[in-house]
DSSP file (Angstrom, degrees, kcal/mol; ACC not computed):
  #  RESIDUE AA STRUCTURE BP1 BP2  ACC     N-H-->O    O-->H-N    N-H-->O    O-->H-N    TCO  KAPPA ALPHA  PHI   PSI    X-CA   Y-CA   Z-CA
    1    1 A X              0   0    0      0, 0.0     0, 0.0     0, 0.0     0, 0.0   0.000 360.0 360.0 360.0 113.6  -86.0  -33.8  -40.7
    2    2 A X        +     0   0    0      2,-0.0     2,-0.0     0, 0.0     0, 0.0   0.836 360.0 110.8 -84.1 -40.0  -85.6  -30.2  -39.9
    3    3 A X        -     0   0    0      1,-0.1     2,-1.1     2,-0.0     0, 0.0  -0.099  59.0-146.4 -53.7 135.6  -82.1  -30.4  -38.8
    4    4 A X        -     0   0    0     -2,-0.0    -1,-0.1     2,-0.0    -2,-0.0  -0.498   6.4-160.2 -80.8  61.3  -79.8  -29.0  -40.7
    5    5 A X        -     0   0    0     -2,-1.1     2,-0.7     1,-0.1    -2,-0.0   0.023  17.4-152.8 -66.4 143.8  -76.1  -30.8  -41.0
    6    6 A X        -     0   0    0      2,-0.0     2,-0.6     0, 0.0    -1,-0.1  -0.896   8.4-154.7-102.9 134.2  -73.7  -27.7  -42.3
    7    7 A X        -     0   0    0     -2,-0.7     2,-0.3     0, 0.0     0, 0.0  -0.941  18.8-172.2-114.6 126.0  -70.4  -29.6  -44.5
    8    8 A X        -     0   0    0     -2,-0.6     3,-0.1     3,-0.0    -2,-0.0  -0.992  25.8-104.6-130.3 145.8  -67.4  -27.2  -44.4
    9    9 A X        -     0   0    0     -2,-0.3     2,-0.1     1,-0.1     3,-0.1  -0.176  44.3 -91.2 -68.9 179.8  -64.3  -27.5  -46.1
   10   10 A X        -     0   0    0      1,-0.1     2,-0.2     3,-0.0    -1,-0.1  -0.418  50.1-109.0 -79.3 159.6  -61.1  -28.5  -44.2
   11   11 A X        -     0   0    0     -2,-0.1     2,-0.5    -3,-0.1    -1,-0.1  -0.496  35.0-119.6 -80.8 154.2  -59.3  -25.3  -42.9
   12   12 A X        -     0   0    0     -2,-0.2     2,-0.3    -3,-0.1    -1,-0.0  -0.944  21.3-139.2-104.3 123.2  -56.2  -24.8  -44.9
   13   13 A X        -     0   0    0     -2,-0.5    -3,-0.0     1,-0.1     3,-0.0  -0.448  23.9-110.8 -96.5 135.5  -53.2  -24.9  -42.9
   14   14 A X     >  -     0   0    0     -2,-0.3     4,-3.1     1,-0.1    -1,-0.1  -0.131  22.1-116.9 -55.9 173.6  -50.4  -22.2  -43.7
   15   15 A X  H  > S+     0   0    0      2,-0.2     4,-1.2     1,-0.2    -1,-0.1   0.740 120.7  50.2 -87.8 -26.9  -47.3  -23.2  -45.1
   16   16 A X  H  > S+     0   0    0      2,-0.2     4,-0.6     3,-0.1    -1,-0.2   0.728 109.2  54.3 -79.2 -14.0  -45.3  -21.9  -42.1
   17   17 A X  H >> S+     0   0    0      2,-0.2     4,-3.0     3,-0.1     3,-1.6   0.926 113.3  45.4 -91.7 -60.0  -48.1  -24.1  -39.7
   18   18 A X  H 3X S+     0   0    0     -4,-3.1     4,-1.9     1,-0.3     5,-0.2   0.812 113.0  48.2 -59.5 -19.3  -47.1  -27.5  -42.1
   19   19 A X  H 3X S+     0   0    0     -4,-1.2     4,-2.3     1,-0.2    -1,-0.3   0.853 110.0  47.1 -85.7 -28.9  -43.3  -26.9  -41.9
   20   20 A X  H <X S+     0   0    0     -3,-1.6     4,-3.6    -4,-0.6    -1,-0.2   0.970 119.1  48.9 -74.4 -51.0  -43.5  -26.4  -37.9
   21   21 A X  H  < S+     0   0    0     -4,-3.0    -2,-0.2     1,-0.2    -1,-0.2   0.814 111.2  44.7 -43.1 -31.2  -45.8  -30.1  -38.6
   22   22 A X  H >X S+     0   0    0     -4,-1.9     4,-4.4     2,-0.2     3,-2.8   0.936 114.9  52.5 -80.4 -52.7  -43.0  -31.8  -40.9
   23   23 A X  H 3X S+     0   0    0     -4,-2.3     4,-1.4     1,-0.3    -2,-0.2   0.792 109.8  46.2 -61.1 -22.2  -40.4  -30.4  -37.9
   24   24 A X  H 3< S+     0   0    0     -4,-3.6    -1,-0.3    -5,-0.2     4,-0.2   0.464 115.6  48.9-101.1   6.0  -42.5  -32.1  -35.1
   25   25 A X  H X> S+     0   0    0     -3,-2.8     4,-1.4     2,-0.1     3,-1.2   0.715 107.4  51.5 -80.4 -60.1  -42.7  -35.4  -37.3
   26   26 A X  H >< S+     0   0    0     -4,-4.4     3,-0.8     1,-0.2    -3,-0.2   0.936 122.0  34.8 -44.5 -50.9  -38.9  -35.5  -38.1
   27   27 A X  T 3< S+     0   0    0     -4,-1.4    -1,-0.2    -5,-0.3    -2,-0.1   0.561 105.9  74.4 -78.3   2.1  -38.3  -35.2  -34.1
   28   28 A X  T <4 S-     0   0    0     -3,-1.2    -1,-0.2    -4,-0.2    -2,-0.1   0.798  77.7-155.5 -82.1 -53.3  -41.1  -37.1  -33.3
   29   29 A X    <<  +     0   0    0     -4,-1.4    -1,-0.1    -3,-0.8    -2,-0.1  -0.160  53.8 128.3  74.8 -34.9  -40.0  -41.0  -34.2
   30   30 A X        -     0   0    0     -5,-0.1    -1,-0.2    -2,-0.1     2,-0.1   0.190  68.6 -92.1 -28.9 155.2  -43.4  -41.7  -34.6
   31   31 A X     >  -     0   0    0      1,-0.1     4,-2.3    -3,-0.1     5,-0.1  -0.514  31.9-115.3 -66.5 153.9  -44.8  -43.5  -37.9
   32   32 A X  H  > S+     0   0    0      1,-0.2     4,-1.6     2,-0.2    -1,-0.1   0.938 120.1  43.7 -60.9 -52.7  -46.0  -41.5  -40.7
   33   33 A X  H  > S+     0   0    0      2,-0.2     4,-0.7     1,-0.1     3,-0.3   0.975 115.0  51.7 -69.0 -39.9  -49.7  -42.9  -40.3
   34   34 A X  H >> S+     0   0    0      1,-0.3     3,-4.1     2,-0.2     4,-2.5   0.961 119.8  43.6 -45.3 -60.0  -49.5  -42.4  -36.1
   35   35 A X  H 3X S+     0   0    0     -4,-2.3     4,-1.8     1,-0.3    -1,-0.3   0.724 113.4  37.9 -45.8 -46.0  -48.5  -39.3  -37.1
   36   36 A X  H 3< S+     0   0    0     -4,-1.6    -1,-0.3    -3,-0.3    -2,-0.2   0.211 122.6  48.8-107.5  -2.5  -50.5  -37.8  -39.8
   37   37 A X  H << S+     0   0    0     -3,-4.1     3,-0.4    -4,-0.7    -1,-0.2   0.554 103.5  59.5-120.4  -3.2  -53.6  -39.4  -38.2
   38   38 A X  H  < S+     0   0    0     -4,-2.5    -2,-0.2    -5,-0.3    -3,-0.1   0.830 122.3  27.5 -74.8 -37.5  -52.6  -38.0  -34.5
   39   39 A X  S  < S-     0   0    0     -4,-1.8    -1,-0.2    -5,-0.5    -2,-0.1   0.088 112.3-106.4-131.6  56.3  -52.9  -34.5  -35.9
   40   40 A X  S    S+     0   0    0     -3,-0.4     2,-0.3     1,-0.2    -3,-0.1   0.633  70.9 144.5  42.2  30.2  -55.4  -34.7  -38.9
   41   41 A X        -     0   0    0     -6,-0.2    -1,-0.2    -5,-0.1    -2,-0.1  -0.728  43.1-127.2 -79.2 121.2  -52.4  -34.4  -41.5
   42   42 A X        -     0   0    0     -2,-0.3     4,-0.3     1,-0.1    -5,-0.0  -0.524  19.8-117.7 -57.0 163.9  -52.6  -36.6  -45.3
   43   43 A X  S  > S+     0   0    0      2,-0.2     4,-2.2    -2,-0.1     3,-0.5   0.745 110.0  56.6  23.8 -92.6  -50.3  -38.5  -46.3
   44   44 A X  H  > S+     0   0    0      1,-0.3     4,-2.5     2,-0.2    -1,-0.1   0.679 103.1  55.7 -56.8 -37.9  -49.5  -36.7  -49.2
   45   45 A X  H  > S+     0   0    0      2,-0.2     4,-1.1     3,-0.1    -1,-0.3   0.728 109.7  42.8 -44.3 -45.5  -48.8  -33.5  -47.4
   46   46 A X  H  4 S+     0   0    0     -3,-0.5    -2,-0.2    -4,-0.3    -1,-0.1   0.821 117.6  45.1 -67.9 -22.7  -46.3  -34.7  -45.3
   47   47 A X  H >X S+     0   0    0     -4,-2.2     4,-2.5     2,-0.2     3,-1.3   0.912 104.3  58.2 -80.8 -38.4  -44.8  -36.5  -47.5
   48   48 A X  H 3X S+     0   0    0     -4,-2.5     4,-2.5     1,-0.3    -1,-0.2   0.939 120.1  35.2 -31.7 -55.8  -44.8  -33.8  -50.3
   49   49 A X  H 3< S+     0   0    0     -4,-1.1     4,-0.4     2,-0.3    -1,-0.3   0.058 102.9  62.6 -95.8  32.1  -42.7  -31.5  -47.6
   50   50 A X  H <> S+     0   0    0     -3,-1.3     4,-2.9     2,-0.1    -1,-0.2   0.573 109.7  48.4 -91.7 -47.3  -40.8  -34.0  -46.0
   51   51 A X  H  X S+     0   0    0     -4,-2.5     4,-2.4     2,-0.2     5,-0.3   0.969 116.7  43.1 -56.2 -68.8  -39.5  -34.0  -50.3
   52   52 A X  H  X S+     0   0    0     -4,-2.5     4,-2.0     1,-0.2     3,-0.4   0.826 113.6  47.8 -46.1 -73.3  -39.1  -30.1  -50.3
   53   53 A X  H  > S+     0   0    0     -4,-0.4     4,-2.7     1,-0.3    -1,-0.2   0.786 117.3  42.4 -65.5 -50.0  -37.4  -30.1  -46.9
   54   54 A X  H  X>S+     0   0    0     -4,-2.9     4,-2.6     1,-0.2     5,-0.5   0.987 120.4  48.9 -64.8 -40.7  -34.8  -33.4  -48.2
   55   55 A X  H  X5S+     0   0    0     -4,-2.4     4,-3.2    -3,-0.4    -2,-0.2   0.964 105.8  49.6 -59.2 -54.8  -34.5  -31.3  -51.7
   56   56 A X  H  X5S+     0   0    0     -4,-2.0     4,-0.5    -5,-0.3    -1,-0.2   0.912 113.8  54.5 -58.7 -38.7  -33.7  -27.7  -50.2
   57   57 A X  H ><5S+     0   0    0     -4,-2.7     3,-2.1     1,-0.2    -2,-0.3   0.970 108.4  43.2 -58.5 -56.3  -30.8  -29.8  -48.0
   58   58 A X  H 3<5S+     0   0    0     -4,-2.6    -1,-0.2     1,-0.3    -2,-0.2   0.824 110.4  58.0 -84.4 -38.6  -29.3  -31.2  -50.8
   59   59 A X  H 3<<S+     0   0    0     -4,-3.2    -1,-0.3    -5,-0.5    -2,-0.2   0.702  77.5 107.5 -59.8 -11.6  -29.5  -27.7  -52.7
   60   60 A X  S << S-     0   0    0     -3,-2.1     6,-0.1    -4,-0.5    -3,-0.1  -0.121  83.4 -98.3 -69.4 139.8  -27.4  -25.9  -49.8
   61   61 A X        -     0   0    0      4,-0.1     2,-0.1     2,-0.1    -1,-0.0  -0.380  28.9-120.9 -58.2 179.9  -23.5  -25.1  -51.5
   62   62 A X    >   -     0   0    0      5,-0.1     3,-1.1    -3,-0.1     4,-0.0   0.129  46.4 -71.9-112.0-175.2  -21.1  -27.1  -50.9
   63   63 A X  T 3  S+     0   0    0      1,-0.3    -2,-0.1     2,-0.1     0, 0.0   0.645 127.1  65.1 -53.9 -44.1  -17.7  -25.5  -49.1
   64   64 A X  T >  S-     0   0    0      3,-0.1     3,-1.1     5,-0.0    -1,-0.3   0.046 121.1-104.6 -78.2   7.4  -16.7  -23.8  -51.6
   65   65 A X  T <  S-     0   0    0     -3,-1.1    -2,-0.1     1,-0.3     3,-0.1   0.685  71.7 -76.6  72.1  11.4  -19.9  -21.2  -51.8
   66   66 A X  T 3  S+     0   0    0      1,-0.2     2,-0.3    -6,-0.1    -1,-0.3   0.947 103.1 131.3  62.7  46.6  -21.1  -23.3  -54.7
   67   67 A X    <   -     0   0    0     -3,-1.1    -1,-0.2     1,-0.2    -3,-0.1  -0.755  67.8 -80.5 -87.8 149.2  -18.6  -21.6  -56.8
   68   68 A X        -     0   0    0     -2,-0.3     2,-0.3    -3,-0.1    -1,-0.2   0.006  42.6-153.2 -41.0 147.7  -15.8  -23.2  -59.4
   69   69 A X        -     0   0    0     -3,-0.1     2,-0.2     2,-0.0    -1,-0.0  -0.926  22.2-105.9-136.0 162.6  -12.9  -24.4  -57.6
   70   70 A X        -     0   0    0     -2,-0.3     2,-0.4     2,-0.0     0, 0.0  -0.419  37.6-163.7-105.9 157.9   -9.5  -24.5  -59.5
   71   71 A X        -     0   0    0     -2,-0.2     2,-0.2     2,-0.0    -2,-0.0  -0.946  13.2-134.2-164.9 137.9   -8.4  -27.8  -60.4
   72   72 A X        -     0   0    0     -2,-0.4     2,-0.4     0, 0.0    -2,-0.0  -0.558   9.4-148.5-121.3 156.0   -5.0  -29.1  -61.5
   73   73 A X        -     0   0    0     -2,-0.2     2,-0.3     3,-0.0     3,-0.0  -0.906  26.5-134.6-106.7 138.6   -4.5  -31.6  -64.9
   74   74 A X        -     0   0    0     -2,-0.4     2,-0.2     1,-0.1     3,-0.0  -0.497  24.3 -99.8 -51.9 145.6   -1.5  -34.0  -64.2
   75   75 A X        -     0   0    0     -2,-0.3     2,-0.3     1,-0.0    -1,-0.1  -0.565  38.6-108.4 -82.4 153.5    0.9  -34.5  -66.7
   76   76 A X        -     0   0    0     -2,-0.2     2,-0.3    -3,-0.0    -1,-0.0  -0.686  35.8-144.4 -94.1 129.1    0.5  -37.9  -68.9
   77   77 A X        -     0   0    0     -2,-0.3    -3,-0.0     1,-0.2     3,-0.0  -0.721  21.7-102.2-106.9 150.4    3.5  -40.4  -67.8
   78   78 A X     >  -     0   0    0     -2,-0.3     4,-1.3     1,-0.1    -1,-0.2   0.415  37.7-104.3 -47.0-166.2    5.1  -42.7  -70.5
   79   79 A X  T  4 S+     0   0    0      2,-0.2    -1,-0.1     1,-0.1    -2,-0.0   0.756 125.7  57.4-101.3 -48.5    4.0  -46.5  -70.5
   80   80 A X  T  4 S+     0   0    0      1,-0.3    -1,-0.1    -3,-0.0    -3,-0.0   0.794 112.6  35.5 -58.7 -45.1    6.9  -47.3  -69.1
   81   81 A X  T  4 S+     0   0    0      2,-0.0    -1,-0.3     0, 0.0    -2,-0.2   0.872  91.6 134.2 -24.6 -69.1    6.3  -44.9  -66.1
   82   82 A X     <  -     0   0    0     -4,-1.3    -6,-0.0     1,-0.1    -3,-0.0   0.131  38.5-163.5 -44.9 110.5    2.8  -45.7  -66.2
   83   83 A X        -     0   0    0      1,-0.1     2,-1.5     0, 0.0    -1,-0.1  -0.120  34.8-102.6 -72.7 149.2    0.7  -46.6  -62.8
   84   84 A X        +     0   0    0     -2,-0.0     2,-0.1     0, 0.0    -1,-0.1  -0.523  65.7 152.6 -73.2  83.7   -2.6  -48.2  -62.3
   85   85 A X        -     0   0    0     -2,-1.5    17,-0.2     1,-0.2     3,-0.0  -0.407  47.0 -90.0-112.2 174.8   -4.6  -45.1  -61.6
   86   86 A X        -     0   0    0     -2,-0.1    15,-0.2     1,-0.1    -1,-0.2  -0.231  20.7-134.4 -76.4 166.7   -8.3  -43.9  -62.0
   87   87 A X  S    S+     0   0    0     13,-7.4     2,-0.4     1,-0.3    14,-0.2   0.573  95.6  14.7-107.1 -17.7   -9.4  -42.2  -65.1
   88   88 A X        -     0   0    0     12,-1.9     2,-0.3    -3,-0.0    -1,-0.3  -0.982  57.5-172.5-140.5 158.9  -11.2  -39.4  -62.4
   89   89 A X        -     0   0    0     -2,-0.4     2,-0.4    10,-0.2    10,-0.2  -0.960   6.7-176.1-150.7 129.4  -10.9  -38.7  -58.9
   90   90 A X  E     -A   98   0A   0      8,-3.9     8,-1.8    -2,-0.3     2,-0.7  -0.981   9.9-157.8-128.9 142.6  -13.4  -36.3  -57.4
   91   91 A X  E     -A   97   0A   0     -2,-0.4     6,-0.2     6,-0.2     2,-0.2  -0.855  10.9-161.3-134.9 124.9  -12.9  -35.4  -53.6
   92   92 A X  E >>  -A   96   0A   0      4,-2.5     3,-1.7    -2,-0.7     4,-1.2  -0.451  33.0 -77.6-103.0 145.3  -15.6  -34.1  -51.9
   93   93 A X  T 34 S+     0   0    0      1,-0.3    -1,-0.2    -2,-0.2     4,-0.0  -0.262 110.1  43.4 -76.6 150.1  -15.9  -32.4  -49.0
   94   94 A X  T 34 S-     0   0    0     -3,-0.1    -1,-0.3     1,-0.1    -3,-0.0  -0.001 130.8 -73.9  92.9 -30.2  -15.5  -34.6  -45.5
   95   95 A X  T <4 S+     0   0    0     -3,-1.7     2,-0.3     1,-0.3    -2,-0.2   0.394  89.1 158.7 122.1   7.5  -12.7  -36.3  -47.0
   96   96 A X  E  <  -A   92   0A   0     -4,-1.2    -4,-2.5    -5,-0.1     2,-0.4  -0.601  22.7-158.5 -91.5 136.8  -15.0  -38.5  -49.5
   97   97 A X  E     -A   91   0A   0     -2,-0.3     2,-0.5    -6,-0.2    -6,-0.2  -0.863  13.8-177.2-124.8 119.2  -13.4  -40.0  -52.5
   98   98 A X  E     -A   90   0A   0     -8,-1.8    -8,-3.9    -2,-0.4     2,-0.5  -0.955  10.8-175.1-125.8 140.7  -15.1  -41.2  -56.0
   99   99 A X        -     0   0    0     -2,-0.5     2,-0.4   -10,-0.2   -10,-0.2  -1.000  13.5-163.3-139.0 128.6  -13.0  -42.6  -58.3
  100  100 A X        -     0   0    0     -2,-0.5   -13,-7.4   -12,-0.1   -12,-1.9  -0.905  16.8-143.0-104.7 115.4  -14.0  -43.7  -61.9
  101  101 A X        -     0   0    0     -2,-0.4   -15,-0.1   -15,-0.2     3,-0.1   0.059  26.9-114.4 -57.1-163.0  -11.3  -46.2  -63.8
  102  102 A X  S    S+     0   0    0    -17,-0.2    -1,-0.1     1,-0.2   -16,-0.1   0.831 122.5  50.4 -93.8 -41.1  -10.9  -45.6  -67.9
  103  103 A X  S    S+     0   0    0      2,-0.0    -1,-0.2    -3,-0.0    -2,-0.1   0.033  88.5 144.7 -84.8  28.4  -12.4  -49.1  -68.0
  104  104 A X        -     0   0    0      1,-0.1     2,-0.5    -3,-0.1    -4,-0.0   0.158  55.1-105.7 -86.0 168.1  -15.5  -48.4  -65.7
  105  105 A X     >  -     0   0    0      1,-0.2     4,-1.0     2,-0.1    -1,-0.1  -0.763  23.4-161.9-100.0 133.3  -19.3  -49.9  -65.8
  106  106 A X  H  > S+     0   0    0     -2,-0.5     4,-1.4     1,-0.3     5,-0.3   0.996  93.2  48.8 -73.3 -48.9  -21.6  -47.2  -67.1
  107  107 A X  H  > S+     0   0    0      1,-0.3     4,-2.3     2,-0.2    -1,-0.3   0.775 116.5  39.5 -67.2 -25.0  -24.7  -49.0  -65.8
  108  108 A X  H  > S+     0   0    0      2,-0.2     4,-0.8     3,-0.2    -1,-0.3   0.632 118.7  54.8 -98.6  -6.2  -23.1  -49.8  -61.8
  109  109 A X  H >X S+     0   0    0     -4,-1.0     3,-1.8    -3,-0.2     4,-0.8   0.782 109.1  45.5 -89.3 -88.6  -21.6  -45.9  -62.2
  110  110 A X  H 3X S+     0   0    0     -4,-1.4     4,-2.1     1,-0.3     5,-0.2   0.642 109.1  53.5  -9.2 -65.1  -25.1  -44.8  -62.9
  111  111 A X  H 3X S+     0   0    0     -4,-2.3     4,-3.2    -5,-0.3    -1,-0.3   0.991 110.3  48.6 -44.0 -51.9  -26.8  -46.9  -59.8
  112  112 A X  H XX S+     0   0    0     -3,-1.8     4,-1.3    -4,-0.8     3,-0.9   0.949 111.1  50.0 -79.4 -63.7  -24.2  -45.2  -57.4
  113  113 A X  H 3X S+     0   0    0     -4,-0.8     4,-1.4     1,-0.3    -2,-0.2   0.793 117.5  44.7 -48.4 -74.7  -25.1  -41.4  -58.9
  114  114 A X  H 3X S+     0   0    0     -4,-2.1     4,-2.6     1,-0.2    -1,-0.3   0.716 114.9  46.3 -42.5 -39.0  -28.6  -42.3  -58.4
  115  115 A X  H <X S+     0   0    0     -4,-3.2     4,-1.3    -3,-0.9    -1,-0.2   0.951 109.4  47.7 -24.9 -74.0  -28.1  -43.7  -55.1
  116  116 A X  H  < S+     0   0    0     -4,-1.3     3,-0.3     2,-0.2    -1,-0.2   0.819 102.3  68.4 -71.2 -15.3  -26.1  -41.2  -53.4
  117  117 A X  H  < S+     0   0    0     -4,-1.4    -1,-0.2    -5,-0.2    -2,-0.2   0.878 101.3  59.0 -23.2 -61.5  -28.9  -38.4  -54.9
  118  118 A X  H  <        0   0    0     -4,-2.6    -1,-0.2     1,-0.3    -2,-0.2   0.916 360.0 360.0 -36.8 -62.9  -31.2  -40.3  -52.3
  119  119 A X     <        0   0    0     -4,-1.3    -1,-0.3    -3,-0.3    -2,-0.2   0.675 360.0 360.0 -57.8 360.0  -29.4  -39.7  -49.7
């Protein structure tokens, strides 16, 4: 055999070519394998920046410029006075409200941080 088969590596796609790829996935609806096999994309590459892309969202401030916000202590009412109220209240921007009692469960408080992270 005189022919000669030549093996090249795979071209290496810029970082600005995979982000346009991850942006034509998200709008795409397609499956992650349709996808990744439609336009010679791993697995592991989309999914790696699909991760960056959720991470950088979740890094954007908040309303407040990601700055300290001022925040007022209530005064402690007598027993007799005294309501059944949360031991925190945090309100978040959108109008969303987490409230931890005094008596709360560390382990079902823990699940919901990690939860909402995900989203």
């Amino acid at each position: 055999m005189t022919a000669r088969t030549e093996l090249s590596a795979p071209k290496r796609r810029t970082r600005a070519e995979v982000q346009q790829l991850v942006a034509e996935f998200v709008n795409s609806g397609m499956r992650r394998s349709q996808f990744c096999q439609s336009r010679g994309l791993s697995f592991s590459t989309l999914d790696r920046h699909l991760k960056k892309r959720r991470w950088k969202r979740r890094r954007k401030p908040i309303s407040s410029g990601g700055r300290l916000v001022p925040v007022e202590l209530a005064a402690r009412k007598s027993a007799a006075q005294h309501e059944p109220s949360c031991g925190l209240a945090v309100v978040l921007p959108g109008g969303r409200r987490v409230e931890v009692h005094p008596d709360f469960d560390t382990s079902t408080f823990e699940r919901l941080v990690s939860l909402l992270e995900r989203v």
